[in-house]
C-alpha positions in Angstrom: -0.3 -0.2 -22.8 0.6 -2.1 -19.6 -0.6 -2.4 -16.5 0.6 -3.5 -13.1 -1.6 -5.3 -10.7 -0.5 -5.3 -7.1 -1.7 -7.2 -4.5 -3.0 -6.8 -0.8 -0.1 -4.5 0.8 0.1 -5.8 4.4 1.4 -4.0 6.9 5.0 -2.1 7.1 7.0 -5.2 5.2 4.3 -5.2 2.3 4.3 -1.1 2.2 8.3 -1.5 2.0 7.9 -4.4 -1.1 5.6 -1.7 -2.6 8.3 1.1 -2.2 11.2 -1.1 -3.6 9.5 -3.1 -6.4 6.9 -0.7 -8.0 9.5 1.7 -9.0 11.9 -0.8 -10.4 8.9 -2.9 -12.3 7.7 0.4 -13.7 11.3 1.1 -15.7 12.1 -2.0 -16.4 8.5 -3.0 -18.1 7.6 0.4 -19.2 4.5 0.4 -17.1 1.4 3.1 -17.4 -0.8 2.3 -14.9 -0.3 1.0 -11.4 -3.1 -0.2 -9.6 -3.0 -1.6 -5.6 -5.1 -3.1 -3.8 -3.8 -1.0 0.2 -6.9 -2.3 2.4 -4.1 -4.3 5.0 -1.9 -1.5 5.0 -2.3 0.1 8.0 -1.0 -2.5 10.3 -2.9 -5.4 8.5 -6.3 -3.4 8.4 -7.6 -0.4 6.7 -5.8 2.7 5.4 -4.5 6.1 7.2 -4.0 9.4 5.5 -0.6 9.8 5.7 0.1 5.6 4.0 -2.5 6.4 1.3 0.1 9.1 0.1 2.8 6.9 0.6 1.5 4.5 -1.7 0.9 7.1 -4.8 4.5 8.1 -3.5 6.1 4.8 -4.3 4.2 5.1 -8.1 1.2 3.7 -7.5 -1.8 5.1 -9.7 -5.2 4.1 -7.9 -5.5 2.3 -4.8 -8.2 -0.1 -4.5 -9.4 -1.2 -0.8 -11.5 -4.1 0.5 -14.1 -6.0 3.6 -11.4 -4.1 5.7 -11.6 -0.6 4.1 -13.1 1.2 7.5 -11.2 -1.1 9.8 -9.7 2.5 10.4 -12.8 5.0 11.8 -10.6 7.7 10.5 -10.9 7.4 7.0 -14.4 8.6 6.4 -12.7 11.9 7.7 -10.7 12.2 4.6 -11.6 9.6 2.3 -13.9 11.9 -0.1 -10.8 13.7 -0.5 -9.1 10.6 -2.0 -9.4 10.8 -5.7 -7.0 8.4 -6.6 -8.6 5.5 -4.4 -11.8 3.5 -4.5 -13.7 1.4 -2.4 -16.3 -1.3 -2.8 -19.2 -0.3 -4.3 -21.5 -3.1 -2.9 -20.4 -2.6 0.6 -21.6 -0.7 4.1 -21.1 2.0 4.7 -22.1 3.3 0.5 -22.8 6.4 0.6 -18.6 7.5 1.6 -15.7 7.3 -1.0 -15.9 6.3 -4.9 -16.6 2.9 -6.3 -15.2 4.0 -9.8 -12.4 6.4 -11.0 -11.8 7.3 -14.5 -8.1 7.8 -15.0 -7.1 8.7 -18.6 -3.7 6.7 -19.5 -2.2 7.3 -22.9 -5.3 9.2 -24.2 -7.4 6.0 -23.0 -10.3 6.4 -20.3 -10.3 3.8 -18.3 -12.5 3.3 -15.7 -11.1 1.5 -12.8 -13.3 -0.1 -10.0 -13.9 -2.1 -6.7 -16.1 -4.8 -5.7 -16.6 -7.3 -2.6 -17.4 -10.7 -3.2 -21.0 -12.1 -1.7 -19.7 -15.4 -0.8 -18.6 -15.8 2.6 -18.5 -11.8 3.3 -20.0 -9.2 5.2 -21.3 -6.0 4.9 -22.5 -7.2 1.6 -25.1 -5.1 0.2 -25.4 -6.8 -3.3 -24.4 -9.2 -5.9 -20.8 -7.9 -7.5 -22.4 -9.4 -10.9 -25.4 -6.7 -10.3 -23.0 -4.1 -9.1 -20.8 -4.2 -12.0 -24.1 -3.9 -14.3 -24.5 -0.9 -13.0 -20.9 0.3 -13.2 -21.0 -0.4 -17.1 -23.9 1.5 -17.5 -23.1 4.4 -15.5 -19.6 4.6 -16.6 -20.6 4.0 -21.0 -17.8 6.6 -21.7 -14.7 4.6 -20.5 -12.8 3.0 -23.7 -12.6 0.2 -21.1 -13.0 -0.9 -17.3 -10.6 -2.5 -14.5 -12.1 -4.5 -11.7 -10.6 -5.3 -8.4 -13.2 -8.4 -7.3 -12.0 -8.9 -3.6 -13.4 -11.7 -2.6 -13.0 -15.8 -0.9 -13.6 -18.1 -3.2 -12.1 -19.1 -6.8 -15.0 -19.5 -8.3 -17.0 -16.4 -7.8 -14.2 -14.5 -9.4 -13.4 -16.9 -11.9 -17.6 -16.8 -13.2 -17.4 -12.8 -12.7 -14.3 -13.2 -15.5 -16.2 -14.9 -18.3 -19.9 -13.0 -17.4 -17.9 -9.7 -18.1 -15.0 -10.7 -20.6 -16.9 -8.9 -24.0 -16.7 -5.6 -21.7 -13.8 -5.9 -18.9 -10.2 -5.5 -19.9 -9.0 -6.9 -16.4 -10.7 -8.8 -14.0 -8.3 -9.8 -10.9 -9.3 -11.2 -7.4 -7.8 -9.8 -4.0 -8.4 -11.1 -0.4 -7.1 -14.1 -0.1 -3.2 -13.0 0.1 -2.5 -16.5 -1.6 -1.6 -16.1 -5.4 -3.3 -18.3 -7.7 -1.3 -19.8 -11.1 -4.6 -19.5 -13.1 -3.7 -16.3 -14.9 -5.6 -16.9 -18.4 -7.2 -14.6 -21.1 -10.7 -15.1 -20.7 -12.7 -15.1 -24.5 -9.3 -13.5 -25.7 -9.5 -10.0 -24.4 -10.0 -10.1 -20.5 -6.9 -11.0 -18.1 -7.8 -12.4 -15.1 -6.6 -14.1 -12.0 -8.1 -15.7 -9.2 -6.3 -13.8 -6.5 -3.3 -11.7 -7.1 -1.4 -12.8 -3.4 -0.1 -10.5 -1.3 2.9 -7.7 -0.6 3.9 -8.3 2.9 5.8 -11.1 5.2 6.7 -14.1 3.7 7.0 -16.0 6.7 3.7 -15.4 8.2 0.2 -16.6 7.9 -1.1 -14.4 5.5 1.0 -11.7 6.8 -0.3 -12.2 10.3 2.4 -13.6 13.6 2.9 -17.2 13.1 3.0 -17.9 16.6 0.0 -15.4 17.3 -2.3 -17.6 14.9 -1.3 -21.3 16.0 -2.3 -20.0 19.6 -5.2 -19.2 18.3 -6.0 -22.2 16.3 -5.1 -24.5 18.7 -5.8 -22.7 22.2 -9.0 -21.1 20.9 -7.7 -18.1 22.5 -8.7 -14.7 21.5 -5.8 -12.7 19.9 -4.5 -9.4 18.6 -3.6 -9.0 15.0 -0.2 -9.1 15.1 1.4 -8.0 11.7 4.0 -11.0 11.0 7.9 -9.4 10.3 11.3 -10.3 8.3 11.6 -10.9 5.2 9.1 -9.7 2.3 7.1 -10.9 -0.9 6.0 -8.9 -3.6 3.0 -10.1 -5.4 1.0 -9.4 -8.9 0.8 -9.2 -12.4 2.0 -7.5 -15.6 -1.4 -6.9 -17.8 -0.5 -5.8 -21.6 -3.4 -4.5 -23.2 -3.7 -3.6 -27.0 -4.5 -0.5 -27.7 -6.7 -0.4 -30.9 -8.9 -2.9 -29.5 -8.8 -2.4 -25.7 -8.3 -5.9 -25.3 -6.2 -7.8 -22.9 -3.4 -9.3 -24.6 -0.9 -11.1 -21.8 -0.9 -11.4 -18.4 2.5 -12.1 -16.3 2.2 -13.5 -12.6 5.0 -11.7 -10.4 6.2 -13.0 -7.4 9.1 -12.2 -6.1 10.6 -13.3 -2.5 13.9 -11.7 -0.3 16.1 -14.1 0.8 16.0 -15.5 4.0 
């Protein structure tokens, strides 16, 4: 079975990357499962109805969200009607959306979830290593879980990797919109990554105006969030997993970058 990991869509260049690229990597790889991470898509935060159908438009499975997931007010008016998209579980506002989907791929259930890292974040209402305790025990039926860990730093996603590599298929960080080269298979059956990167404007700052954030970093001026455009990058990985053990097998950084 494989599985395509994409990462942060931002704004109208990254949803484009997503419409071009998902559709062709799916054919060409033979991909089952396409999970995104959509939680800059809506001009570089949150989600609106009408992008979120977009997205499982272009081929994407389940979209998984982030610190930015009600940037947009509007989506707790629709998103308990979002089956294919969940949120993070150890995050304000809890009680709206779904932490955990179970999508059944291949005659596999697979549980698929969403967590925000403690370090360095808001809104945090608990540890994602206690969070994900409870995911495993509430969800004991999947043959196997996915976790989107969206968090800062390296090493918070790199130690929720090897805490949960006996049970956890795939393990990838999101939120940083930088891609890290330390794919690996953790304890020989969990794929992981540090930080997926991002689908958006290559020539940006994170997929933000260039010009827009060097006023601010060197004005200290207050500024809007100006979603950077031109030219796009696709980012993720290609997750095989074997499928008499459940067990991660190989994982593929893609990047891929227009020309100028």
């Amino acid at each position: 079975m494989k599985v395509l990991m994409v990462g942060d869509v931002v704004g109208a260049v990254g949803r484009a990357m997503v419409a071009k690229y998902v559709p062709l990597i799916k054919e060409k790889e033979q991909v089952d499962l396409v999970i995104c991470n959509a939680e800059n898509a809506a001009h570089g935060k949150g989600i609106t109805r009408k992008i979120y159908n977009q997205l499982l438009n272009y081929g994407v499975d389940v979209i998984t969200m982030g610190n930015h997931t009600f940037s947009k007010e509007v989506l707790l008016e629709f998103i308990d009607e979002c089956e294919k998209m969940v949120r993070p579980k150890n995050m304000e506002p809890t009680e709206a959306g779904k932490s955990t989907i179970v999508v059944e791929v291949k005659g596999k259930k697979i549980a698929v979830s969403n967590l925000l890292g403690e370090v360095f974040m808001n809104n945090v209402t608990a540890s994602p290593f206690d969070a994900m305790l409870e995911i495993l025990e509430e969800y004991k039926e999947a043959d196997f879980h996915i976790v989107d860990l969206h968090g800062e730093v390296t090493s918070e996603k790199v130690a929720f990797a090897y805490q949960f590599s006996d049970r956890v298929s795939i393990a990838v960080g999101t939120h940083t919109h930088v891609q890290t080269a330390d794919e690996r298979i953790v304890n020989g059956r969990c794929a992981a990554i540090s930080d997926l990167g991002m689908c958006g404007p290559y020539d940006s700052v994170l997929g933000r105006d260039i010009n827009e954030v060097l006023t601010r970093f060197m004005s200290h001026e207050r500024t809007r969030y100006t979603i950077a455009e031109g030219r796009g990058i696709f980012c993720g990985c290609l997750v095989e997993i074997d499928e008499e053990s459940n067990a991660a097998v190989s994982i593929q950084r893609i990047q891929i970058r227009e020309d100028e």
